[in-house]
DSSP file (Angstrom, degrees, kcal/mol; ACC not computed):
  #  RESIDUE AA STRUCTURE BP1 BP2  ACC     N-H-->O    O-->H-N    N-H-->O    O-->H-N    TCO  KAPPA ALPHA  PHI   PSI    X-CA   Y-CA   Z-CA
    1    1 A X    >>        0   0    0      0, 0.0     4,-3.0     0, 0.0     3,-1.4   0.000 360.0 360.0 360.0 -52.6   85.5  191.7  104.8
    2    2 A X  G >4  +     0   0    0      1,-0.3     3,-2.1     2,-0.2     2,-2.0   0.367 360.0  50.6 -37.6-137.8   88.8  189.6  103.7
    3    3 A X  G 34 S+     0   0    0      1,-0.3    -1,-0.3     2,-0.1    48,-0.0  -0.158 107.7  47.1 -24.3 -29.3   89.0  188.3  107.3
    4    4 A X  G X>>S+     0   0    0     -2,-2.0     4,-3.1    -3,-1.4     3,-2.2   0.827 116.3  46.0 -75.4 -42.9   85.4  187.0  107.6
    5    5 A X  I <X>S+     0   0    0     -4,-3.0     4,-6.8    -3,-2.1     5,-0.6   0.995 115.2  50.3 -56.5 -43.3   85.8  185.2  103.9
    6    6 A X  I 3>5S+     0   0    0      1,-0.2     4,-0.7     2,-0.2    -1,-0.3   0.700 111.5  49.2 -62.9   1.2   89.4  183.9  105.4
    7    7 A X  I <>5S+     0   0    0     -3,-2.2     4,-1.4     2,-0.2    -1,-0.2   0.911 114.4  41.1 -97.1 -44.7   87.4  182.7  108.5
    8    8 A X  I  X5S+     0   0    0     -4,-3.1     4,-1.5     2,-0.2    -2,-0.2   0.684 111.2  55.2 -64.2 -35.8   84.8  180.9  106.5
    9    9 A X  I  X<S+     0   0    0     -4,-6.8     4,-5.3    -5,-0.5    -2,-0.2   0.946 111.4  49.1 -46.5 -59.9   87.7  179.6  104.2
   10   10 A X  H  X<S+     0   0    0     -4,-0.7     4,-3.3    -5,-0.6     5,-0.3   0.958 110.8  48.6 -41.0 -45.0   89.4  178.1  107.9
   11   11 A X  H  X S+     0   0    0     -4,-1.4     4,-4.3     1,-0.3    -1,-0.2   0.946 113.3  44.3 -82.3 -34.6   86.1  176.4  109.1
   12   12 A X  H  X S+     0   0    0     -4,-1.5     4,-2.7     1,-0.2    -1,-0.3   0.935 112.9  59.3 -62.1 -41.2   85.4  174.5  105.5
   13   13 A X  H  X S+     0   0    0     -4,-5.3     4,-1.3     1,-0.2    -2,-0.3   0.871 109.1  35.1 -72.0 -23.7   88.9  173.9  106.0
   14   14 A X  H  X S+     0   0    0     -4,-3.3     4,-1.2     2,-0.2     5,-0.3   0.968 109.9  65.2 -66.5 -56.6   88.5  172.0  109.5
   15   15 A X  H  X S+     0   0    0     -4,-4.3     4,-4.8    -5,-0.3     3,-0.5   0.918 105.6  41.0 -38.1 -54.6   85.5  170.6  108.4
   16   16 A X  H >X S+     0   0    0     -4,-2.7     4,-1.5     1,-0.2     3,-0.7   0.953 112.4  50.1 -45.4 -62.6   87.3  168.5  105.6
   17   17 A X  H 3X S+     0   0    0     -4,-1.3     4,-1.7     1,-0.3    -1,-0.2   0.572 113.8  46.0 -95.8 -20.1   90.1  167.6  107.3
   18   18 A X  H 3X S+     0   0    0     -4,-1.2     4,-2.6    -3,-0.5    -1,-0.3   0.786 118.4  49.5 -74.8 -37.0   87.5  166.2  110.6
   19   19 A X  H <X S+     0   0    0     -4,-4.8     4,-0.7    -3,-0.7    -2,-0.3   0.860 111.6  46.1 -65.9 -35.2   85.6  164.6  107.5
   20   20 A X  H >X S+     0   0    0     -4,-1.5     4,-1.5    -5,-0.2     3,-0.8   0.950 112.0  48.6 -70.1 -60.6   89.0  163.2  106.3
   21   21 A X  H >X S+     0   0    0     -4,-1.7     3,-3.0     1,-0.3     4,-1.3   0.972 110.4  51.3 -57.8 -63.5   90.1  161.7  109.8
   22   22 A X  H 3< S+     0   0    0     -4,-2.6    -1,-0.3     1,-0.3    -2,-0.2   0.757 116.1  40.0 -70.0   4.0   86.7  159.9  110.5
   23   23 A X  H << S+     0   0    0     -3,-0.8    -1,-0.3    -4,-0.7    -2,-0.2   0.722 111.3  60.5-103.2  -1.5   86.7  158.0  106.8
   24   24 A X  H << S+     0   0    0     -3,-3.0    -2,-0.2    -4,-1.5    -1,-0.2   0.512 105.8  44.2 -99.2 -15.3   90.3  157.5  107.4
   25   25 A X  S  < S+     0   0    0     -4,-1.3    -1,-0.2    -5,-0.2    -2,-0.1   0.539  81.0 114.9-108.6   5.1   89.5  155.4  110.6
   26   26 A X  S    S-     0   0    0     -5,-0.5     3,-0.3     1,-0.1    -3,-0.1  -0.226  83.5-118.7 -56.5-179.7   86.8  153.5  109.0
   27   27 A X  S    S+     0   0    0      1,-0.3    -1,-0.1     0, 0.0     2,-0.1   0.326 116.0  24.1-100.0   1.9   88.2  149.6  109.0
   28   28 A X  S    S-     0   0    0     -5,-0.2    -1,-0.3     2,-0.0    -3,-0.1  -0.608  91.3-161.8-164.8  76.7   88.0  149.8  104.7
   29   29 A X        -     0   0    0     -3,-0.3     2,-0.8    -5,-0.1    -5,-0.1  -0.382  31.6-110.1 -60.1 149.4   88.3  154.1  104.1
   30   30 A X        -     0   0    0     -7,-0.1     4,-0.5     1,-0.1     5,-0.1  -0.873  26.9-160.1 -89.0 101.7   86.8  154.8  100.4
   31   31 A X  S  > S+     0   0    0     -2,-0.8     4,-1.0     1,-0.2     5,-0.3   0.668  91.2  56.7 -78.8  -6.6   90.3  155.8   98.8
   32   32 A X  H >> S+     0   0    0      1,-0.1     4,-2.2     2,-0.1     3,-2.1   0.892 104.7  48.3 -60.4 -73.7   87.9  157.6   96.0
   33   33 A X  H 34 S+     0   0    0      1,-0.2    -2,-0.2     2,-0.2    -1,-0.1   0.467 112.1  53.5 -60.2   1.6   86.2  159.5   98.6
   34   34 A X  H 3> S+     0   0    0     -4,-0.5     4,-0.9     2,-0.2    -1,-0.2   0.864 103.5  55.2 -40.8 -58.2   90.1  160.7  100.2
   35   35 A X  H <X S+     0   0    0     -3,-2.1     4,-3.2    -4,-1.0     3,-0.4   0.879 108.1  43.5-103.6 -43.1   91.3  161.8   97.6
   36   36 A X  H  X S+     0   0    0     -4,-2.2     4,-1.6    -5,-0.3    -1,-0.5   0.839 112.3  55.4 -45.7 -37.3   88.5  164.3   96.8
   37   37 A X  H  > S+     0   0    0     -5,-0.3     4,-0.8     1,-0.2    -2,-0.3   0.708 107.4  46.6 -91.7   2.5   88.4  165.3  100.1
   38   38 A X  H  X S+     0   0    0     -4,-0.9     4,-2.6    -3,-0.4    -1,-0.2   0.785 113.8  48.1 -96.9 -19.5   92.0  166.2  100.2
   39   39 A X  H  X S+     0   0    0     -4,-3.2     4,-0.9     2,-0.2    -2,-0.2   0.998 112.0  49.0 -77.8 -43.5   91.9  168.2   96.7
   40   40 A X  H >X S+     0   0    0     -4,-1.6     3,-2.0     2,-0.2     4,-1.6   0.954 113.5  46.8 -71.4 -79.5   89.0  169.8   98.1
   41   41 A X  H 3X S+     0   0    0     -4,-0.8     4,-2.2    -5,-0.3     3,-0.2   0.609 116.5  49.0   1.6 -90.0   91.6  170.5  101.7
   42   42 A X  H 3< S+     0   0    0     -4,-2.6     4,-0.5     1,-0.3    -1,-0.3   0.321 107.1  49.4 -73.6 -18.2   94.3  171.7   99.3
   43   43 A X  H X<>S+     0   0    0     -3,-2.0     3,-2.5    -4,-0.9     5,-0.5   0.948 111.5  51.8 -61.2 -73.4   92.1  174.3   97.1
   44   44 A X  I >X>S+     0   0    0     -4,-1.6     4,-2.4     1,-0.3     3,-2.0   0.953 109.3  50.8 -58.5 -57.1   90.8  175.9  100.4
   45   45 A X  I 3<5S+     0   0    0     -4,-2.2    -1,-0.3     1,-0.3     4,-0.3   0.744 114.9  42.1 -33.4 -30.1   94.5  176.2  101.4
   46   46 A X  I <45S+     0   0    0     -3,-2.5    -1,-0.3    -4,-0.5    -2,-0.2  -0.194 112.8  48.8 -82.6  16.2   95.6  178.0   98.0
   47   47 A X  I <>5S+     0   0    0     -3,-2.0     4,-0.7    -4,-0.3    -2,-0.2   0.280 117.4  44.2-143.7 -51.5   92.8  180.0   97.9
   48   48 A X  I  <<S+     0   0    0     -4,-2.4     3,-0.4    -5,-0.5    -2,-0.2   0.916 116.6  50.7 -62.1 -26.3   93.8  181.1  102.4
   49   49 A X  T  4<S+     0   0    0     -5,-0.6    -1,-0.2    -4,-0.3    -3,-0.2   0.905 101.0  57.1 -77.5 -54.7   97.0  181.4  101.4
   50   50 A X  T  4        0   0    0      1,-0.3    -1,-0.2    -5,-0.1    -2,-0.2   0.759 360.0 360.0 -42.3  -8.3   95.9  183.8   98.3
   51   51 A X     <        0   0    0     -4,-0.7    -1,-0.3    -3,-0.4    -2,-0.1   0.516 360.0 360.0-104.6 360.0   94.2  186.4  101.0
C-alpha cells in the first residue's frame, strides 16, 4: 500500500514541477503562482521522503 501512495506522491510530484517549467517559460511567469507551486513541489518531497 506504502508504494502505491509513494507512486501517487511521485506523479503529483512531476506534475508540479511540468506545471512549474511551462509558467516558467511564459515571457512574464506569475512569480505568485511559482512560489506556490514550488511549496506545493517541496511538501510532496517531505512527505516521499517521510515513506
Amino acid at each position: 500500500m506504502a508504494s502505491s501512495h509513494v507512486n501517487a506522491l511521485q506523479s503529483k510530484h512531476a506534475g508540479l514541477e511540468a506545471q512549474i517549467a511551462a509558467e516558467m517559460s511564459r515571457p512574464a511567469p506569475d512569480e505568485t503562482a511559482l512560489r506556490e507551486l514550488k511549496r506545493k513541489k517541496l511538501r510532496i518531497k517531505e512527505a516521499i521522503a517521510a515513506q
